[in-house]
Wavefront OBJ file of the C-alpha trace (Angstrom):
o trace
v -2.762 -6.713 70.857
v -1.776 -7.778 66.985
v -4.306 -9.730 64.984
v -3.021 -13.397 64.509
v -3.239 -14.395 60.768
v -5.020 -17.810 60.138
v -3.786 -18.749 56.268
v -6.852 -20.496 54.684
v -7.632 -22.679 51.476
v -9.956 -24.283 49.879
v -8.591 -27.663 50.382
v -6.058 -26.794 53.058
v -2.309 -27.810 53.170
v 0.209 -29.652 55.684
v -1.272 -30.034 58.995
v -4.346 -27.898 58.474
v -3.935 -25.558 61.233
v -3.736 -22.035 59.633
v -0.514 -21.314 61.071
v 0.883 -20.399 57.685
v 0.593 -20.416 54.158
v 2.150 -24.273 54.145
v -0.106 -25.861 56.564
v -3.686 -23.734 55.344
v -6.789 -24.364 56.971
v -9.293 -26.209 54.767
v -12.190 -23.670 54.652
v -14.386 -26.660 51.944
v -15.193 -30.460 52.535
v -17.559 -32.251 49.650
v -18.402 -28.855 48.211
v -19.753 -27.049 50.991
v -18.108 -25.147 54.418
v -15.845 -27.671 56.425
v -15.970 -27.868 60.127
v -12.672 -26.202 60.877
v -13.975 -22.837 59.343
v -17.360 -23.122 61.121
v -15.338 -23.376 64.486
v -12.932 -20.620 64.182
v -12.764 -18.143 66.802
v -12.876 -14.375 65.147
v -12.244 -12.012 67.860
v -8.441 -10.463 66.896
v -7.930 -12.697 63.937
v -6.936 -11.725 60.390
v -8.215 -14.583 58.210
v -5.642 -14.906 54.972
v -7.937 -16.794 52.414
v -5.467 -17.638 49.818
v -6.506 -17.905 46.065
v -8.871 -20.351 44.601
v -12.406 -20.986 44.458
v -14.444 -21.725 47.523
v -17.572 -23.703 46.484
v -20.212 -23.926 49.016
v -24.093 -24.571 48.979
v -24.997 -23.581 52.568
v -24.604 -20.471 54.587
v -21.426 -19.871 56.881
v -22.412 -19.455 60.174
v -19.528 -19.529 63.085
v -19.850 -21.152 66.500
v -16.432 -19.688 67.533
v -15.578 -16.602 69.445
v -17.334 -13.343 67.862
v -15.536 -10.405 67.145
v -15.863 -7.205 69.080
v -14.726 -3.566 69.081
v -12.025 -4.113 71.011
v -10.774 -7.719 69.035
v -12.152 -7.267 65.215
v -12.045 -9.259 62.759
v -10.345 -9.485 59.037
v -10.802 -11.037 55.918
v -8.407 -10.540 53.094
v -7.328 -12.152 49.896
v -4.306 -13.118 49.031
v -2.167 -14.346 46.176
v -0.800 -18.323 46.499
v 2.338 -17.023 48.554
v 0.184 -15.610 50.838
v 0.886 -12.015 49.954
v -2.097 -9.388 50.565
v -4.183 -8.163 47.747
v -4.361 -4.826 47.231
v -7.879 -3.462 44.974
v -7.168 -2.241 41.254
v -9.857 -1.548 38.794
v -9.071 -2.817 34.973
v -8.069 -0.383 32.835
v -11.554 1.338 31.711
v -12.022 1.221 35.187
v -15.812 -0.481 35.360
v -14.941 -4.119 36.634
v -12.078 -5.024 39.420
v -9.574 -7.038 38.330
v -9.897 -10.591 40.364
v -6.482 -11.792 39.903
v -5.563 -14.211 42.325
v -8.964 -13.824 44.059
v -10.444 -15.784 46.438
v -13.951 -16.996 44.809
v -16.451 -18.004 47.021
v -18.884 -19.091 44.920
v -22.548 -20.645 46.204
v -24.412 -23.101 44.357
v -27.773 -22.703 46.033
v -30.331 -20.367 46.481
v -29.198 -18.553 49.819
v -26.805 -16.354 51.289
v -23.658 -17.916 51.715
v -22.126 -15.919 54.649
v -23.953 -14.851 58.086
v -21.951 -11.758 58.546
v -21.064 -10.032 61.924
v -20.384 -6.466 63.279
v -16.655 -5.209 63.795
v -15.325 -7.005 61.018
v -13.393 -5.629 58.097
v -13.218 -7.423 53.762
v -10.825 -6.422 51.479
v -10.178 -8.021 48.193
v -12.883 -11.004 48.292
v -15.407 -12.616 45.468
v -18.532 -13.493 46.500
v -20.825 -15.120 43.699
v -24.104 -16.677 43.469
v -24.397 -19.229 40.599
v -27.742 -20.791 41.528
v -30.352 -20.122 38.662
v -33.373 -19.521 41.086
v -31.686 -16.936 42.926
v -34.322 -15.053 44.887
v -32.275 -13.575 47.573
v -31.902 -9.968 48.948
v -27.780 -10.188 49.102
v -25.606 -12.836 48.323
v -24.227 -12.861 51.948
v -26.295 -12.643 54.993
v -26.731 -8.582 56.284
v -29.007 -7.412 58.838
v -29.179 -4.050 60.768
v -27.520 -4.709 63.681
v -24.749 -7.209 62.072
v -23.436 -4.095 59.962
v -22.514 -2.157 62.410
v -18.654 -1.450 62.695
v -18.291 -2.955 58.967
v -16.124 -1.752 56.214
v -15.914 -3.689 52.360
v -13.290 -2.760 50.222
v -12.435 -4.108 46.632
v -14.766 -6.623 47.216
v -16.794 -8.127 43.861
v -20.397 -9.243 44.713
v -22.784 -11.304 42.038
v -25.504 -13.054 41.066
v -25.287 -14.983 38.202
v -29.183 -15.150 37.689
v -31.641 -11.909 37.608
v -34.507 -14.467 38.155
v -36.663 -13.144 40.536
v -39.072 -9.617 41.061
v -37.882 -8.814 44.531
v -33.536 -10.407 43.804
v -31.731 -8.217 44.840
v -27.048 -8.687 44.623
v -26.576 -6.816 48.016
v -28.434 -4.735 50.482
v -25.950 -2.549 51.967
v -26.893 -1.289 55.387
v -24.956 0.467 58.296
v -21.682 0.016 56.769
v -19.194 1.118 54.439
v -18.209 -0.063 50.855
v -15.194 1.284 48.870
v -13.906 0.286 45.725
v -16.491 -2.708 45.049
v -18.902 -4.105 41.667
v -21.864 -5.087 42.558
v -23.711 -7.166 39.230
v -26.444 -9.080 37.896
v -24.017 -9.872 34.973
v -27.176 -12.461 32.784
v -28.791 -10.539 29.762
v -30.819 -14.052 29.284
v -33.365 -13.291 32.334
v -33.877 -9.528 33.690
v -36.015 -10.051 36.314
v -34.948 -8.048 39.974
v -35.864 -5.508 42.001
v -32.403 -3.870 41.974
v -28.225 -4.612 41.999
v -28.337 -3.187 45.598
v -30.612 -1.410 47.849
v -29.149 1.276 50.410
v -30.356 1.651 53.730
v -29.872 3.711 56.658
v -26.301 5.041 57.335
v -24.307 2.736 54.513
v -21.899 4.811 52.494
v -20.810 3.898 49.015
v -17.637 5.238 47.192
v -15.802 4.787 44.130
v -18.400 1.708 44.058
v -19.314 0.040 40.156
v -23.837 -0.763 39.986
v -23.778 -3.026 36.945
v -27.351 -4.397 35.601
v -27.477 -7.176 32.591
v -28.144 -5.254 29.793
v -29.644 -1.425 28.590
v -31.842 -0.293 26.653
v -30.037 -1.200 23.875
v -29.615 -4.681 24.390
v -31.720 -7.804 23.632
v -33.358 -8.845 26.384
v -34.818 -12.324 26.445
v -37.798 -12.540 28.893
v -40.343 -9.809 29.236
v -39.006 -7.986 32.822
v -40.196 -8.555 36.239
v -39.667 -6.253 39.379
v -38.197 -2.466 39.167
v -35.275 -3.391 37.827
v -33.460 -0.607 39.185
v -30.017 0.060 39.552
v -30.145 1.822 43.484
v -33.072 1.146 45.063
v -32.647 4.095 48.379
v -34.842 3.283 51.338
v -35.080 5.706 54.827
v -31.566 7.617 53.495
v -29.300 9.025 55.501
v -26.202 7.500 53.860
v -24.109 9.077 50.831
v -23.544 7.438 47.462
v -19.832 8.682 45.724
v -17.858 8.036 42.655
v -20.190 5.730 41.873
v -21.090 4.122 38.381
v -24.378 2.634 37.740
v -25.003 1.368 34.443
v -27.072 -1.137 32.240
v -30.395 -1.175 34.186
v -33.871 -1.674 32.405
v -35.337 0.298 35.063
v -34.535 3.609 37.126
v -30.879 4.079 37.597
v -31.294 5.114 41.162
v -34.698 4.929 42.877
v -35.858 6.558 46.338
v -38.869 4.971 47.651
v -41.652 6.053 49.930
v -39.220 5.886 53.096
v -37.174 8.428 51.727
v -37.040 12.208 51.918
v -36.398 13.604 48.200
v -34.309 16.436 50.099
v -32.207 14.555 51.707
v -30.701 12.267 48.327
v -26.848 12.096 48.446
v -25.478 10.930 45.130
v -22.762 12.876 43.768
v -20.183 12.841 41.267
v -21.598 9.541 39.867
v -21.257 8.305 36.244
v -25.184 7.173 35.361
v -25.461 5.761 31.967
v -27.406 2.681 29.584
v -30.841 3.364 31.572
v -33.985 1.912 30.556
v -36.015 4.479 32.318
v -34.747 7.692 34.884
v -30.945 8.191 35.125
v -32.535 9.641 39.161
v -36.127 9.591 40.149
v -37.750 10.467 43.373
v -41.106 10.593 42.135
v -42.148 8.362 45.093
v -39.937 9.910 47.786
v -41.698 11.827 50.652
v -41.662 15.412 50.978
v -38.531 17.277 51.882
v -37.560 20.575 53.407
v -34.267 20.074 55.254
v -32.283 19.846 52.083
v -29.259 18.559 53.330
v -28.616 15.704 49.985
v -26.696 16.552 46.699
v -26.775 15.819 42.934
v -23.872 17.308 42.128
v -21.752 16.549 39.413
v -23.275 13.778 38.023
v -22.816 12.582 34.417
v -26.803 11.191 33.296
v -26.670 10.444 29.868
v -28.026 8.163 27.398
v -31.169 7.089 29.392
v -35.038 6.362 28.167
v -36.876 8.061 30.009
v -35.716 11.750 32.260
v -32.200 12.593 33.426
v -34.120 13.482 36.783
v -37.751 13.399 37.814
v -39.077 14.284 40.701
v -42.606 14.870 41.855
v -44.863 17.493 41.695
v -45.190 18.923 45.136
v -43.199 21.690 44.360
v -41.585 21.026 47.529
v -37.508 21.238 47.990
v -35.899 18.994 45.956
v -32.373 18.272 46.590
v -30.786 19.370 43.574
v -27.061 20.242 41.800
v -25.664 23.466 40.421
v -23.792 21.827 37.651
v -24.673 18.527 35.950
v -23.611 17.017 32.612
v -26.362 15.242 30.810
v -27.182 14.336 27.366
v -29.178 11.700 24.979
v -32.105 11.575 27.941
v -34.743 10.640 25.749
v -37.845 12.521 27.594
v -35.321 15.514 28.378
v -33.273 16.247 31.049
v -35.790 16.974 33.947
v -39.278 16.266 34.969
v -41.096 18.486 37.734
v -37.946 19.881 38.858
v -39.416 23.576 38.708
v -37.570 26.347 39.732
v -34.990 24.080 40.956
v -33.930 23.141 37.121
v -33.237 27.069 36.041
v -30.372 27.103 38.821
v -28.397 23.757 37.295
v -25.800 24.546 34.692
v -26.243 21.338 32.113
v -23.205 20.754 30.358
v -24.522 18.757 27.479
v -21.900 15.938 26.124
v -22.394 13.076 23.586
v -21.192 9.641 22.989
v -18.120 11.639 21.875
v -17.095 12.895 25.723
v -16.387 9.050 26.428
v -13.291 6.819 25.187
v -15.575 4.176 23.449
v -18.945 4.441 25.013
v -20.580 1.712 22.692
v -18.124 -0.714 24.028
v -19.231 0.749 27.796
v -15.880 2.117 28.010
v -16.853 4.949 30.283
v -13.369 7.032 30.997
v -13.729 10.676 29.528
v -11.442 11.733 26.592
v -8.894 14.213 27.094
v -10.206 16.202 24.522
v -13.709 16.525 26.597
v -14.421 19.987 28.472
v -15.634 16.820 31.621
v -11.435 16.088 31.428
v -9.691 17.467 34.685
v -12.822 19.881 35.084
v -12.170 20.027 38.929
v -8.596 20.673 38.261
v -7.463 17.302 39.837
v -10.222 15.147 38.777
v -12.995 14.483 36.238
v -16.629 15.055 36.206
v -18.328 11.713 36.800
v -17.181 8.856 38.861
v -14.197 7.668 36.656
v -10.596 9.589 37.149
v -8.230 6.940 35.168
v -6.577 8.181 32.047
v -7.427 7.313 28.781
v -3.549 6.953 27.597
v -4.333 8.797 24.749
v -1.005 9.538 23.434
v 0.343 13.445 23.915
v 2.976 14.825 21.991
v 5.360 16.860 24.273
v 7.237 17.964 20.616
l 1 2 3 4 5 6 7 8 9 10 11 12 13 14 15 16 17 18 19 20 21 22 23 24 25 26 27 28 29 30 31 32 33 34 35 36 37 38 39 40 41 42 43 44 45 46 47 48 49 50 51 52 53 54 55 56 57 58 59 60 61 62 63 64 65 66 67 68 69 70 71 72 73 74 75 76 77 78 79 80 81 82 83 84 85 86 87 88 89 90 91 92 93 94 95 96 97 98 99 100 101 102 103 104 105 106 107 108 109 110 111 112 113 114 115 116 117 118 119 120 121 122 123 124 125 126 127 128 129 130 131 132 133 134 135 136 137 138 139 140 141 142 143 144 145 146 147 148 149 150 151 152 153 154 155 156 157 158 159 160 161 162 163 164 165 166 167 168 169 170 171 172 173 174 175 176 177 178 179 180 181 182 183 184 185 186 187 188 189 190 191 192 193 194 195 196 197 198 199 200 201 202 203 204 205 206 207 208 209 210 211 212 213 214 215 216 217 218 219 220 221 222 223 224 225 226 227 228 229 230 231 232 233 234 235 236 237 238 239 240 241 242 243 244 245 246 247 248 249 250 251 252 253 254 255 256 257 258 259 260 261 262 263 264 265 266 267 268 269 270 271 272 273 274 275 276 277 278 279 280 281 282 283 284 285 286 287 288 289 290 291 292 293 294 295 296 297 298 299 300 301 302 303 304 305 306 307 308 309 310 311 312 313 314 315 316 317 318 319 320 321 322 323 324 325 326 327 328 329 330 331 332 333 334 335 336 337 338 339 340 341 342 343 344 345 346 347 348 349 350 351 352 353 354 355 356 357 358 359 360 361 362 363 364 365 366 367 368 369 370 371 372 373 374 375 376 377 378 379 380 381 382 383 384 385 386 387 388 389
């Protein structure tokens, strides 16, 4: 059985029904969710939201059908014709480009979506604008909701880093591809962390943006870890990743976590106000199944990597590029640190680093260095011009 498309607005169009891009189903009335959204059945239905801005200041919950595994359900953008976005990065490759977007944007201090299993986002803005934001995602996710859940080219954020334990999105038992998660406010830096990762969720090709590094002016004395990952009870994978302008620990593994087990490779980790990776706080590991490999952890305050001082197994990488790490490269990493090859690079490696353009020059030994790709998270090109003369 197809999915049936339901073409939705913010205002609507026609006869409201959804049938098609000229009669759209209102999805807003006075500023907040209407009715006919709330009562939509999901099971087998693609929902269309068409561009615009969807302002709400309530949660979305649904009273129709719920999808299953048999009769999912979609959400995509789309342009004003009704034509499918597709995801695309701008051209340093760090934010999405939201283009004919559908925004929805919330205006008070809650999540604006209750989300459900077996359903599927592409191409959606979700964005918190209240300045009391407190919240541990900007859309509703528990455990058992995320299962059978897939984001892709989907932009999350929270206007206002105003709170120790905020947090933009905690990403649990599902899958996210090609998003930006940010806390975008250099006025107020106070958070726990952009997103926290839990259990099985996977993360690839994924942007961790914070409101400013160490080298920015920061306004109000920080609260909370201000981290960039916060990793609880892993078992999921973090790929391709960039995580960048974070006060605290670029990627954190708490006391839940098994050291060994940390899964975050080929990640660009850069503008840190403390450890590019620590796992100082992460239980004690032997079965060694994670991976730091080929990471770029530059330019942070404190260590590229520390660990603690167990001298237990400590997931590790055989070849690393890291430079500008203020207290060195690696804390308590032992024997593990005399097997990684560090491949040291400067400001100079990167197209315009000081503008936090993060693509690697052509000219750099990280250009192509896996034949087909480039070391670190970002593959674009830098169209630096070649002569072929």
């Amino acid at each position: 059985m197809a999915l049936t498309d339901v073409f939705i607005s913010p205002s609507g169009a026609g006869d409201n029904s959804g049938s098609s891009v000229a009669n759209a189903l209102p999805a807003i009335s006075s500023n907040d969710w209407s009715t006919n959204i709330e009562g939509l059945d999901r099971a087998n239905k693609r929902f269309v939201f068409l561009g615009g801005t969807y302002t709400v200041a309530s949660k979305l919950t649904f009273s129709g059908s719920a999808p299953s595994v048999s009769q999912p359900n979609q959400w995509v953008g789309a342009d004003s014709s009704g034509n499918i976005l597709r995801p695309k990065f701008d051209e340093t490759g760090i934010r999405l480009d939201l283009t004919d977007y559908p925004v929805f944007r919330c205006t008070a201090n809650t999540p604006m979506v209750d989300t459900e299993e077996n359903t599927y986002y592409k191409c959606l803005s979700f964005e918190n604008t209240n300045s009391s934001y407190s919240q541990i995602s900007v859309v509703e996710t528990t455990t058992f909701d995320l299962d059978s859940q897939i984001w892709v080219g989907c932009n999350f954020k929270a206007f206002f880093a105003n709170n120790s334990s905020a947090i933009v999105m905690t990403c649990t038992n599902a899958g996210f591809h090609d998003c930006v998660f940010e806390f975008p406010y250099i006025g107020l830096s106070s958070f726990d962390s952009v997103i926290k990762v839990l259990s099985n969720a996977k993360l690839d090709n994924c942007r961790i943006l914070g409101p400013g590094g160490p080298s920015d002016a920061i306004f109000d004395i920080p609260q909370g870890d201000n981290a960039g990952i916060h990793v609880t009870s892993i078992t999921g994978k973090i790929r391709n990743c960039v995580v960048s302008r974070v006060l605290g620990n670029g990627v954190k593994l708490d006391s839940s976590s098994n050291k060994a087990d940390i899964d975050v490779a080929y990640c660009t980790i850069c503008d840190i106000g403390a450890d590019g990776i620590n796992t100082n706080n992460a239980t004690i590991g032997v079965s060694g199944k994670g991976s730091l490999e080929g990471n770029i952890i530059f330019d942070c305050s404190s260590h590229g990597i520390e660990t603690n001082a167990d001298d237990s197994r400590q997931a590790g990488a055989q070849i690393l590029a890291m430079g500008s790490n203020d207290a060195g490269n690696f804390s308590n990493m032992d024997s593990y640190e005399d097997m990684i090859d560090v491949i040291a690079i400067t400001t100079a490696d990167f197209v315009d680093y000081s503008n936090r353009d993060y693509r690697i020059r052509r000219d750099s030994p990280l250009y192509k260095f896996y034949g087909t790709r480039n070391f670190g998270a970002i593959q674009n090109e830098d169209f630096e011009f070649v002569s072929v003369s």
